[in-house]
GUPAVEX-998082 format. One record per residue (C-alpha): residue in three letters; y, z, x; chain. Coordinates in nm, 4 decimals, always signed. Example, Ala and Ser with C-alpha at 12.3 -4.5 7.8 and 13.67 -1.06 7.14 Angstrom:
  res     north        up      east  chain
  ALA   -0.4500   +0.7800   +1.2300      A
  SER   -0.1060   +0.7140   +1.3670      A
***
This chain:
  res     north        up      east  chain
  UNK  +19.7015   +5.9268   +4.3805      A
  UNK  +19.5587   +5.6141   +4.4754      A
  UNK  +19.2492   +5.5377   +4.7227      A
  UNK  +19.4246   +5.5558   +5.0259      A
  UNK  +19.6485   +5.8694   +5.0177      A
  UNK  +19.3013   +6.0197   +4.8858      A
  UNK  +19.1458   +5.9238   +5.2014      A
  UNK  +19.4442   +6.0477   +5.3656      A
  UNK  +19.4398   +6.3977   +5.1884      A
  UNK  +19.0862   +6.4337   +5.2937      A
  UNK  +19.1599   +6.3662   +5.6591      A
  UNK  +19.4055   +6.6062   +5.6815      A
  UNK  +19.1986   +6.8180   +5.5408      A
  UNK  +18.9487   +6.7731   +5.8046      A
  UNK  +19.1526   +6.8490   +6.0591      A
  UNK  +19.2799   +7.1559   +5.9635      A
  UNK  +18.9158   +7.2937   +5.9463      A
  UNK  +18.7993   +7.1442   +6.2491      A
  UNK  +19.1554   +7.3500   +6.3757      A
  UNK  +19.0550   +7.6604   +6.2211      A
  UNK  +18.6740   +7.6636   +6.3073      A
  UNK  +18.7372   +7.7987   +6.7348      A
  UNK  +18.9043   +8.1015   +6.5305      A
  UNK  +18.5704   +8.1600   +6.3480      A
  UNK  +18.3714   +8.1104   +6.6601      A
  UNK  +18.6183   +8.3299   +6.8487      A
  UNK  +18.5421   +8.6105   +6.6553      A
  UNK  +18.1123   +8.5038   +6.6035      A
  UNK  +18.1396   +8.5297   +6.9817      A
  UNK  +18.1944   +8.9130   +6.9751      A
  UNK  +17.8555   +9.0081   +6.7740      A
  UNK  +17.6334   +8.6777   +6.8242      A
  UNK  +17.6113   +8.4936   +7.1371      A
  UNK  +17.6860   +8.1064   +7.1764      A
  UNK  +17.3469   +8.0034   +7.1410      A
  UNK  +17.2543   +8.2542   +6.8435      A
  UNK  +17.5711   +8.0607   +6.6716      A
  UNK  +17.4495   +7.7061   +6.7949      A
  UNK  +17.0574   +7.7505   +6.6674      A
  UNK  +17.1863   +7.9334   +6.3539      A
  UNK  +17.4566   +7.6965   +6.2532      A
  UNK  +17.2814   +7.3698   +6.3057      A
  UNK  +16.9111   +7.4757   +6.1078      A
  UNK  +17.1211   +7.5079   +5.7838      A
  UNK  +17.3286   +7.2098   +5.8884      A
  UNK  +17.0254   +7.0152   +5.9545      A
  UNK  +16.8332   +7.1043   +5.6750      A
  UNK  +17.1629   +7.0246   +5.4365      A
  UNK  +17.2134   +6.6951   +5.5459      A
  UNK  +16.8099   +6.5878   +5.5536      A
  UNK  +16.8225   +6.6838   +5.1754      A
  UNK  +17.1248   +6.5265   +5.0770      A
  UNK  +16.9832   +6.2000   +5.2732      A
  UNK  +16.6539   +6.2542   +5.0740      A
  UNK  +16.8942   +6.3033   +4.7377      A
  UNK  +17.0619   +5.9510   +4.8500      A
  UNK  +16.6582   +5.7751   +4.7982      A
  UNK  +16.7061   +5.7418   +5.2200      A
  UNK  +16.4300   +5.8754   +5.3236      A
  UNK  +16.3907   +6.1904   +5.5729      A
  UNK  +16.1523   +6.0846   +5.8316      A
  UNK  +16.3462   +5.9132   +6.1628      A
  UNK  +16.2283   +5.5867   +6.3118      A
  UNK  +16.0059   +5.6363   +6.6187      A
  UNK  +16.1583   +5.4356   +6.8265      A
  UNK  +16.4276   +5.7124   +6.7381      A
  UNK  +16.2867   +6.0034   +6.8374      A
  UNK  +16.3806   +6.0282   +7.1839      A
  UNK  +16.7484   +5.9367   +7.1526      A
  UNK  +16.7275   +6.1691   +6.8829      A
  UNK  +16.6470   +6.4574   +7.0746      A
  UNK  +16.8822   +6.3388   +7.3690      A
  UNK  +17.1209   +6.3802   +7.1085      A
  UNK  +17.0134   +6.7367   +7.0181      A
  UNK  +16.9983   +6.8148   +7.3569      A
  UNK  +17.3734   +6.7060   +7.4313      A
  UNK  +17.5981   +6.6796   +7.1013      A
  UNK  +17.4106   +7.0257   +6.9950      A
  UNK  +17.2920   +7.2019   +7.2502      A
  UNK  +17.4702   +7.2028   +7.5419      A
  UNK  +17.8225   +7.0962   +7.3354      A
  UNK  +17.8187   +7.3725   +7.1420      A
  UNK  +17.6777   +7.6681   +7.3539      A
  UNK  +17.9077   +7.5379   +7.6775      A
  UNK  +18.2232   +7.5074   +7.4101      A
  UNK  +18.1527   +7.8734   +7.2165      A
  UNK  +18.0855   +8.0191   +7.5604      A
  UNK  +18.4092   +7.9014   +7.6807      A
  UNK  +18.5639   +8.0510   +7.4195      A
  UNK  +18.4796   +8.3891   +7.5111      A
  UNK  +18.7073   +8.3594   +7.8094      A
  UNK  +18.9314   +8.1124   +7.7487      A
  UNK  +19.1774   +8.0741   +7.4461      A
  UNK  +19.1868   +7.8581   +7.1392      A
  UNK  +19.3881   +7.6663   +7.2176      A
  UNK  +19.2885   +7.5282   +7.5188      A
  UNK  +18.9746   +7.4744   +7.3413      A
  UNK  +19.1401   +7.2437   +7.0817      A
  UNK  +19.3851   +7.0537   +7.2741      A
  UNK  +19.0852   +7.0075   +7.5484      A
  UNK  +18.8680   +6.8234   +7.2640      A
  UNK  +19.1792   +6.6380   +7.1112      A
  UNK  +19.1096   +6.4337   +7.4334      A
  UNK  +18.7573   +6.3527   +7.3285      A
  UNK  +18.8576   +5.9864   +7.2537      A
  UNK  +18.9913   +5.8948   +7.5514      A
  UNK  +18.7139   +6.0754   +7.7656      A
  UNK  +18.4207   +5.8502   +7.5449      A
  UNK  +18.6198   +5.5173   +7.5896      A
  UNK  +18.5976   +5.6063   +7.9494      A
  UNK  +18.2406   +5.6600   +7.9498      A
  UNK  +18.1255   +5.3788   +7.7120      A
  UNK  +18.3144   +5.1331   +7.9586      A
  UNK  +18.0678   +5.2261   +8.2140      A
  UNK  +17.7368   +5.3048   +7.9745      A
  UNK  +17.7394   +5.0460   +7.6996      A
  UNK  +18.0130   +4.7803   +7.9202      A
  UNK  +18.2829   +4.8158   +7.6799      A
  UNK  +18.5526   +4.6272   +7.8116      A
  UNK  +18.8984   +4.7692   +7.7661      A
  UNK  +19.2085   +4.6588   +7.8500      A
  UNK  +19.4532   +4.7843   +8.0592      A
  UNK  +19.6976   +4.9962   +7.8579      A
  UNK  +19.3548   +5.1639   +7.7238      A
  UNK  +19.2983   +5.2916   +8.0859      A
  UNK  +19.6815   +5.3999   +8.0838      A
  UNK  +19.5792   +5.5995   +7.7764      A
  UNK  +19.2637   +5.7512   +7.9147      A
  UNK  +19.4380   +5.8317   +8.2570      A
  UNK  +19.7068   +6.0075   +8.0443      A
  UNK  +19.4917   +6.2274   +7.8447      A
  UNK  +19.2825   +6.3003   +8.1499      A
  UNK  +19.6380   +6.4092   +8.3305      A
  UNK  +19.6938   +6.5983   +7.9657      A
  UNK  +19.3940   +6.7729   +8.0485      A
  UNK  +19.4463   +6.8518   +8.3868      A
  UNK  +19.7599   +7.0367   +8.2751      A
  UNK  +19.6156   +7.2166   +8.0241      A
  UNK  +19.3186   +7.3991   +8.2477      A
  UNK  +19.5743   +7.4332   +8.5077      A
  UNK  +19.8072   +7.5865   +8.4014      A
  UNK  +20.0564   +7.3571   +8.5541      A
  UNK  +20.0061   +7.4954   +8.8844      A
  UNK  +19.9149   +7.2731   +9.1829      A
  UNK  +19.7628   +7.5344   +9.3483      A
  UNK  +19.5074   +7.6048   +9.0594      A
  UNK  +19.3893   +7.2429   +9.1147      A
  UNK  +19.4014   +7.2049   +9.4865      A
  UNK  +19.1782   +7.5542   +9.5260      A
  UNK  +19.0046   +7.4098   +9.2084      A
  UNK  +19.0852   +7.7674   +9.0341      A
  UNK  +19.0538   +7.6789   +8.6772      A
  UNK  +18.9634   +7.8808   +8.4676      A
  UNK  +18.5491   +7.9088   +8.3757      A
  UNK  +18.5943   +7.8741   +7.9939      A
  UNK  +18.8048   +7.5968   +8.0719      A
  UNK  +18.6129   +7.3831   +8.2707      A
  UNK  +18.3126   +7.4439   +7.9927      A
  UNK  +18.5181   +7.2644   +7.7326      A
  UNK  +18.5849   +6.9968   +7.9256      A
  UNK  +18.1544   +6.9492   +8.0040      A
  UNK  +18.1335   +7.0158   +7.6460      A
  UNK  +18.3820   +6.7346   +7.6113      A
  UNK  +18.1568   +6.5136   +7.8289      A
  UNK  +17.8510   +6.6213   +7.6334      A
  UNK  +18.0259   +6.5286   +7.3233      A
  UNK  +18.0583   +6.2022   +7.4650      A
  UNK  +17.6658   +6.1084   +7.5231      A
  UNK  +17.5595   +6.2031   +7.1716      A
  UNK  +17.8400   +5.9667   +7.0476      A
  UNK  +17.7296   +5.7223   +7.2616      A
  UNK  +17.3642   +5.7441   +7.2430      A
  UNK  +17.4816   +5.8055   +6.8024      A
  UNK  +17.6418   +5.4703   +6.8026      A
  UNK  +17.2761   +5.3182   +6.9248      A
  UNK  +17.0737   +5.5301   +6.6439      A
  UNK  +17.2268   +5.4379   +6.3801      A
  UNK  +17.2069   +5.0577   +6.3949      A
  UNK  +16.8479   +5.1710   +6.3250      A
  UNK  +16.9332   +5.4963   +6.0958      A
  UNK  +17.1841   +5.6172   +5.8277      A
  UNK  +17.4059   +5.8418   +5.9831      A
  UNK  +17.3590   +6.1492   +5.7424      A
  UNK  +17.0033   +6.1006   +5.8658      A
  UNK  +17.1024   +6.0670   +6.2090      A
  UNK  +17.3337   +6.3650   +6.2323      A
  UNK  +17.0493   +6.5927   +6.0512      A
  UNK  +16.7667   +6.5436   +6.2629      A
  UNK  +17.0051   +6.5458   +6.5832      A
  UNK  +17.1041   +6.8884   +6.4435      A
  UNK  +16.7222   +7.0143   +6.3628      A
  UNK  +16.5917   +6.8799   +6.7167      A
  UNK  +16.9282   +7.0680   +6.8615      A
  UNK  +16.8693   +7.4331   +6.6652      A
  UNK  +16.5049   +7.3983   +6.7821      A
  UNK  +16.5830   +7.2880   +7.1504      A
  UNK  +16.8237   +7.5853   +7.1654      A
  UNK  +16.6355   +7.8560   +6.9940      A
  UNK  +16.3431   +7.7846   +7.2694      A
  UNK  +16.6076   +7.7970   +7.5225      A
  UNK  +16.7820   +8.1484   +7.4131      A
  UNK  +16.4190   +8.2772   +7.3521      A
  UNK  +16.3223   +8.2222   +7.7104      A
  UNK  +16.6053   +8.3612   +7.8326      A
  UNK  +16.6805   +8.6338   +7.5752      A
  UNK  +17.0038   +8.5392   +7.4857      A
  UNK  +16.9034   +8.4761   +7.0883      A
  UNK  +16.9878   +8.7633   +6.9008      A
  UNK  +17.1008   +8.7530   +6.5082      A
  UNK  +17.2046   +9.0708   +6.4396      A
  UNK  +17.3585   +9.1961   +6.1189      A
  UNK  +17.7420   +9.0493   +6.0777      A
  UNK  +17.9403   +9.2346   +5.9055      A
  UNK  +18.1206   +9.1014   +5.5746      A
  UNK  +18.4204   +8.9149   +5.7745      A
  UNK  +18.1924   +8.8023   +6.0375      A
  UNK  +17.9463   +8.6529   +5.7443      A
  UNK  +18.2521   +8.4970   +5.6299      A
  UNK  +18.3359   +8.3619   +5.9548      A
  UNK  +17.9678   +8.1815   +6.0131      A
  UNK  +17.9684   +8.0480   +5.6644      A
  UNK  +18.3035   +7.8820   +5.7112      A
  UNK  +18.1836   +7.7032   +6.0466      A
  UNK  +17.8345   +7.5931   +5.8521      A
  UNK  +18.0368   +7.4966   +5.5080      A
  UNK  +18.3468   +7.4064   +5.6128      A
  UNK  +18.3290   +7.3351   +5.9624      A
  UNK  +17.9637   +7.1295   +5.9432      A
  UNK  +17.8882   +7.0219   +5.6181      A
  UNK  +18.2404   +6.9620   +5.4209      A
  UNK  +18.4357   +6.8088   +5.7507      A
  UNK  +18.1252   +6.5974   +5.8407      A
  UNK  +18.1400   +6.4232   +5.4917      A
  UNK  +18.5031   +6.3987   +5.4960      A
  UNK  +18.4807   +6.2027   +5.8174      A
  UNK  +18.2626   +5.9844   +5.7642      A
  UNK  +18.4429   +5.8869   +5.4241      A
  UNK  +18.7907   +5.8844   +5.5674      A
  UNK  +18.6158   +5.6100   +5.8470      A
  UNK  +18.4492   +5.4102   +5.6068      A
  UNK  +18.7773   +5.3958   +5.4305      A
  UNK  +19.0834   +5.3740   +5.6696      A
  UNK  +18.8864   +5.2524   +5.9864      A
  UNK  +18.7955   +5.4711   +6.2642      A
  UNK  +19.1189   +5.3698   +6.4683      A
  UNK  +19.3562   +5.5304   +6.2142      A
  UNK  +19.1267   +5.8144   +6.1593      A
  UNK  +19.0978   +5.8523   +6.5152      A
  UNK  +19.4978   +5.9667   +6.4588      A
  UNK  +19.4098   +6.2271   +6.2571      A
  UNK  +19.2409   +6.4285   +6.5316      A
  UNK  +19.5855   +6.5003   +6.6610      A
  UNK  +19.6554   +6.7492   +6.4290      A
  UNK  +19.3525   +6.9684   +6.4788      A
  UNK  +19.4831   +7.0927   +6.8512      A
  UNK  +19.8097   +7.1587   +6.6305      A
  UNK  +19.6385   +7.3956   +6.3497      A
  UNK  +19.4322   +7.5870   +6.6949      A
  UNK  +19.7558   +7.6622   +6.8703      A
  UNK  +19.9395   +7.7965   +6.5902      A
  UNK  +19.6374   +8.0096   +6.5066      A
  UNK  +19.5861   +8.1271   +6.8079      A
  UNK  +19.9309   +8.2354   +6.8490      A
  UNK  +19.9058   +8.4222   +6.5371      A
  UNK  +19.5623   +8.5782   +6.4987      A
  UNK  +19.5007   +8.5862   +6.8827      A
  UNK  +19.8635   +8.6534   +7.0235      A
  UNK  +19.8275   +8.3459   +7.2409      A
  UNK  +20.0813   +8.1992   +7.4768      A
  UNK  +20.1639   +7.8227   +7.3874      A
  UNK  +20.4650   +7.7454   +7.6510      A
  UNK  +20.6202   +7.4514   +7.7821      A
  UNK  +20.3124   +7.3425   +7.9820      A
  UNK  +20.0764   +7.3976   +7.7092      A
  UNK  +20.3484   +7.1446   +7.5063      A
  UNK  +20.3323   +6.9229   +7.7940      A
  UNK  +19.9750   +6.9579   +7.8204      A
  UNK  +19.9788   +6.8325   +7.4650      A
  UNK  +20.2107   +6.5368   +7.4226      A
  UNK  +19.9891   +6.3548   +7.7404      A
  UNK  +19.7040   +6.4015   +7.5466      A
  UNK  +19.8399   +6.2991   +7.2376      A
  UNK  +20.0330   +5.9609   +7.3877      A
  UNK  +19.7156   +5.8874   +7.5753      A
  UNK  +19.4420   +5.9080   +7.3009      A
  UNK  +19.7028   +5.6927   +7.0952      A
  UNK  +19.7186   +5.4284   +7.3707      A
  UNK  +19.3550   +5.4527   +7.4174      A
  UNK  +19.2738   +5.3792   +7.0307      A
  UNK  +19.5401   +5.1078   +6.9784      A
  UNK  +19.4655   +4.9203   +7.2832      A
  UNK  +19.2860   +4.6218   +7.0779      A
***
């Protein structure tokens, strides 16, 4: 096997955990609440990745000029991404969760055209008005009436801010780490996150690790492993390698891996619209990413 189908391996590898990590936090959701999981998750996330950087002779201490994107990007990539997205999925399914984020490219293109002045062309904006239309279909069900009495369902509409949140710590990321290495960058983002939303859940009470039980344990260890760590270094090799264009292809199969589980462990629904739903999204982050 040579370098490339390696690379390619490893991305599909990726995906497939990134598609079976909502099942993990679907369960987490019934014992721990979405910010127990978020300030959990990302202090033994965090720490990993600030050793391994300190392993690498990097360095563990960020830049000061830094420090505030880097807790901007706590803030938004950890905080509110995560707790908005695992609260979501405590009334909404899987797979809207997955095929919601598969749109993530298209919904940062749009955004760094306005924040940084990327200049895209037009069948980029095709692509991006496609996956938002994707979207649309998704929360809605299909049903006009959903989106002219702006119905939608809550969990729904807390992906999609997720989504957006998502989108301003890979913005602001993009800025840090002309100045940082990005294991660096992605550890202290996820220390000044955990801290941000432990304060949070303590002044509102919603932090509460209690005892998991063995399939549970399993469940968080998988979405800190797996889910943080493993897919985390996979990425960031499988960029390095193919280019984040073709990578960016990859991400179409984790919506895939959520709907079938979902159907199976959860007894979803994935119907036409949901299919529909899907293919928009899919043609449209395509377009998006192949624009140049």
């Amino acid at each position: 096997m040579n370098t490339i189908q390696k690379t390619y391996a490893i991305l599909i590898a990726t995906t497939f955990i990134w598609g079976i990590q909502p099942l993990c936090i679907k369960w987490l959701v019934t014992t721990w609440s979405p910010v127990t999981i978020t300030t959990m998750r990302y202090v033994l996330i965090g720490a990993f990745l600030l050793g391994l950087s300190l392993a690498r002779g990097e360095g563990i201490l960020p830049k000061k000029q830094c420090m505030i994107p880097l807790l901007l990007m706590g803030v938004t990539g950890i905080g509110i991404n995560n707790v908005l997205q695992f609260t979501g999925l405590q009334v909404s399914t899987v797979t809207n969760c997955t095929l919601i984020a598969a749109a993530s490219p298209a919904i940062t293109a749009f955004f760094a055209s306005f924040w940084i002045r990327e200049r895209l062309p037009v069948k980029a904006w095709l692509g991006i008005t496609l996956s938002f239309a994707g979207a649309i279909i998704v929360v809605s069900h299909g049903s006009l009436q959903v989106i002219t009495h702006f119905d939608f369902n809550r969990g729904d509409i807390f992906f999609l801010l997720a989504q957006v949140a998502w989108t301003t710590y890979s913005i602001i990321g993009v800025r840090v780490m002309k100045e940082m290495p990005p294991v660096l960058t992605t550890g202290w983002a996820g220390l000044f996150g955990a801290c941000i939303t432990f304060v949070y859940g303590m002044a509102t009470q919603d932090f509460y690790p209690a005892p998991l039980d063995m399939p549970l344990t399993l469940s968080f260890a998988y979405t800190v492993i797996f889910g943080g760590i493993m897919a985390m270094l996979f990425w960031n090799i499988g960029v390095k390698n193919a280019g984040p264009s073709l990578t960016a292809i990859f991400q179409n199969v984790t919506p895939v891996v959520g709907m079938i589980g979902g159907c199976l462990l959860f007894a979803e629904v994935i119907g036409w619209k949901e299919l529909a739903g899907a293919a928009c999204i899919f043609i449209g982050v395509y377009e998006t990413t192949h624009s140049k």
